[in-house]
N, C-alpha and C positions, 0 to 999 in steps of 0.2 A: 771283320768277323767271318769266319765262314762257316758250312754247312758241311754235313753228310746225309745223302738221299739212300735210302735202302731200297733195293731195287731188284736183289740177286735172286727174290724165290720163285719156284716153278708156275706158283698165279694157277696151282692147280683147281682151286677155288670158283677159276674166273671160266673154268673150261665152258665151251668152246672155243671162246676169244682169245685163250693161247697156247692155242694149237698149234699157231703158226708163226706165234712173234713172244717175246716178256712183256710178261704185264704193264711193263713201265711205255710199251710201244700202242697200249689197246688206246683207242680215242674216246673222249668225253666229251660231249659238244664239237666234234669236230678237232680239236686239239688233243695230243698224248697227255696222258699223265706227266710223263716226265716233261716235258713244256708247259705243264700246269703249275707241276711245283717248281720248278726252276723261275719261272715267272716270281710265281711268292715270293719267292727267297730274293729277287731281285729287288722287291719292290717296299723289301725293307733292306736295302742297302750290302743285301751280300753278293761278291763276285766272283767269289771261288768256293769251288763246292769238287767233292767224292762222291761218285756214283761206284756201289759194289754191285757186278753183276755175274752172271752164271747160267740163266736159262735162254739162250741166244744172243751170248754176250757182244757176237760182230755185228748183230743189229743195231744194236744201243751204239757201239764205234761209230759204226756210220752215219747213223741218224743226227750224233751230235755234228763231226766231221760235216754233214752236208748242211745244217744250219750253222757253221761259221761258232760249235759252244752258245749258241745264242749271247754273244757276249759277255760270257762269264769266261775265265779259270776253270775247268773244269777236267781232273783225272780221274781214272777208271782202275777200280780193284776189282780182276776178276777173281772168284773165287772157283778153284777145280771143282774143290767140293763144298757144299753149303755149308757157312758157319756157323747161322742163326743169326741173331742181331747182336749179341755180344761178339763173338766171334770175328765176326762181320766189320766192328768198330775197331776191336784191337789190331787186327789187321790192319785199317785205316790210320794209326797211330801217328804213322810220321808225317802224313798231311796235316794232323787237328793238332798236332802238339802245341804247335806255333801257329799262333790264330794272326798273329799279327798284328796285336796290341803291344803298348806300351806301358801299359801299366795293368796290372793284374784283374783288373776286373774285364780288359780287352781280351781277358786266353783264352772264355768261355764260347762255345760253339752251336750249332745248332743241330739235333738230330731227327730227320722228318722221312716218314713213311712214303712210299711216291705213292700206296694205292689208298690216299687219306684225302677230300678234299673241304677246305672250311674257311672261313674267315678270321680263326683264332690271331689275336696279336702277337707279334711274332716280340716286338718293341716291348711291352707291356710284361711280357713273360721274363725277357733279360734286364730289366728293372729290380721285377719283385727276387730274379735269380741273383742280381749282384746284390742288393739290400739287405738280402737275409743270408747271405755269403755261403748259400748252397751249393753241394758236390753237384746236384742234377735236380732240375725243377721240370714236371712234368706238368704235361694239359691232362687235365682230365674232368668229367663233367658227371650228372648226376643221372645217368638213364641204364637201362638194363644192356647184361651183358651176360656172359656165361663166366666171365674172368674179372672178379671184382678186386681194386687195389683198397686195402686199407689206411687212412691216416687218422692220427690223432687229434686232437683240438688244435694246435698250433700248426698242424695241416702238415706233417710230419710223417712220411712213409712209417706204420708199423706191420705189416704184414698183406698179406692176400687170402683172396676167399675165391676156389674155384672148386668144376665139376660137379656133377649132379648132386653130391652130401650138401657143396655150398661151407662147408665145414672152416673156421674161420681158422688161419696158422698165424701166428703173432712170432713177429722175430724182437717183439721187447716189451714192455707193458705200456698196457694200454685198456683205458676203463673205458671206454665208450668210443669204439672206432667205427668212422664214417666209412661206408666200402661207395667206392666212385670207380668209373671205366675210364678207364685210358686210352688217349686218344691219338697215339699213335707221332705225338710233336716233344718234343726232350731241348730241353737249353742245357750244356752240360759243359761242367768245369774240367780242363783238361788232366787236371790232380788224380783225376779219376783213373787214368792210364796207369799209373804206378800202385794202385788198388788194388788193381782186376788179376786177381792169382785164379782166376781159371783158363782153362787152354781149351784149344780147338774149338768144337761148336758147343755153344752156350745161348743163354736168352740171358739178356743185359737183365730184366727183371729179377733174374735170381741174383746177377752180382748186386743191384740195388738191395734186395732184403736183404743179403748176409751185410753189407756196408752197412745195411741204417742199424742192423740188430747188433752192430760194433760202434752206434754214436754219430755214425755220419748224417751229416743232414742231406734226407731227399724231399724235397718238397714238392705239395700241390702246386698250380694256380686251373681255379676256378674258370672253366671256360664255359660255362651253360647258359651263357647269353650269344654266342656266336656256333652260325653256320658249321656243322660238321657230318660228313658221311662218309661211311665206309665204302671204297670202291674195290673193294674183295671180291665181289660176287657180281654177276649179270646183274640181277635186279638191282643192286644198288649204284650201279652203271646206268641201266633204265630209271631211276628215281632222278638220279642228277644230273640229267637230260630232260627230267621235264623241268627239274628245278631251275636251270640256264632256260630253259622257253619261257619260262612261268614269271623268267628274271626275279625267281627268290638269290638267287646268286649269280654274282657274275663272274668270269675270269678271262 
């Protein structure tokens, strides 16, 4: 199986910690992010992974280059200019086409945030993704957000609820939709590539609503029994520094 880490944005978010380097280079505990996730991703058995980058993209070169890949497979999509995360994937296309299984439920990949850190199962999520023989199965959990996903009772992407109205947009019906936050982790079927009729920079989230409001299946899985923070911002940089003292989590 492999993975793709998104990695390319400015981390304008994170300023002043990237002033000087990408977000994927700020430290947590001592460690980068991108040696955080990369670890994860090892530690459920992936060894080749895409990193897309763009906001001092020779530093990410080097930084892997001088740790030997940390022992993975590991190529680099720089992007001139930002794609967004859809954008960003499609580009990535001819690394994830071929995951390197042998039978169809081996094509499925992994697609994980580097400024995310959490305990979600990475195992657990490509279970309920090959079971229910979904295009793309997302983490997502029950806490406040400004960008709500909506699914239905069978935990079925039907729309989103964002921006101060909160105003709910259904891309199919749907009587009683759960709005959950998303958490920034995607198991996702490579089928998906020959989908994606949008170009240039996109957010994968809107090619998911137009697919699910055409039938495809996007699904949940429930991650709100496990560790998760957003490392977007200084303070949530400073929380997960006390959370590794505090050894609420480790990595």
């Amino acid at each position: 199986m492999k993975a793709m880490i998104l990695a390319a944005g400015l981390g304008t978010r994170l300023r002043p910690l990237t002033n000087d380097r990408p977000k994927a280079l700020v430290e947590v505990g001592g460690r980068t992010m991108l040696e955080i996730t990369l670890a994860r991703l090892r530690g459920f058995g992936i060894r080749e992974a895409i990193i897309n980058v763009h906001h001092f993209p020779d530093m990410v070169v080097e930084y892997l280059k001088k740790n030997n890949n940390f022992g993975m497979r590991i190529e680099v999509s720089r992007e001139e200019e930002l794609l967004d995360t859809g954008g960003g994937l499609q580009k990535a296309a001819h690394f994830l086409k071929d995951s390197g299984g042998h039978s169809k439920k081996d094509g499925s990949f992994i697609l994980h945030n580097v400024d995310v850190l959490s305990t979600i199962d990475l195992d657990r999520m490509r279970l309920l993704h090959h079971g229910t023989q979904a295009l793309a199965t997302l983490a997502v959990q029950d806490r406040e957000t400004s960008r709500y996903l909506l699914f239905d009772e069978e935990a079925r992407l039907c729309g989103r609820r964002s921006g101060r109205e909160q105003i709910p947009q259904l891309v199919r019906a749907c009587e009683q939709p759960e709005a959950l936050a998303f958490s920034g982790i995607h198991v996702i079927s490579p089928r998906l590539f020959a989908m994606m009729s949008e170009q240039g920079a996109f957010s994968i989230i809107d090619a998911y609503l137009r697919l699910a409001g055409q039938g495809e299946k996007i699904m949940s899985f429930r991650a709100d029994n496990y560790y998760w923070r957003d490392l977007g911002r200084p303070e949530g940089v400073a929380q997960a520094e006390k959370d590794l003292e505090n050894k609420v989590i480790s990595v």
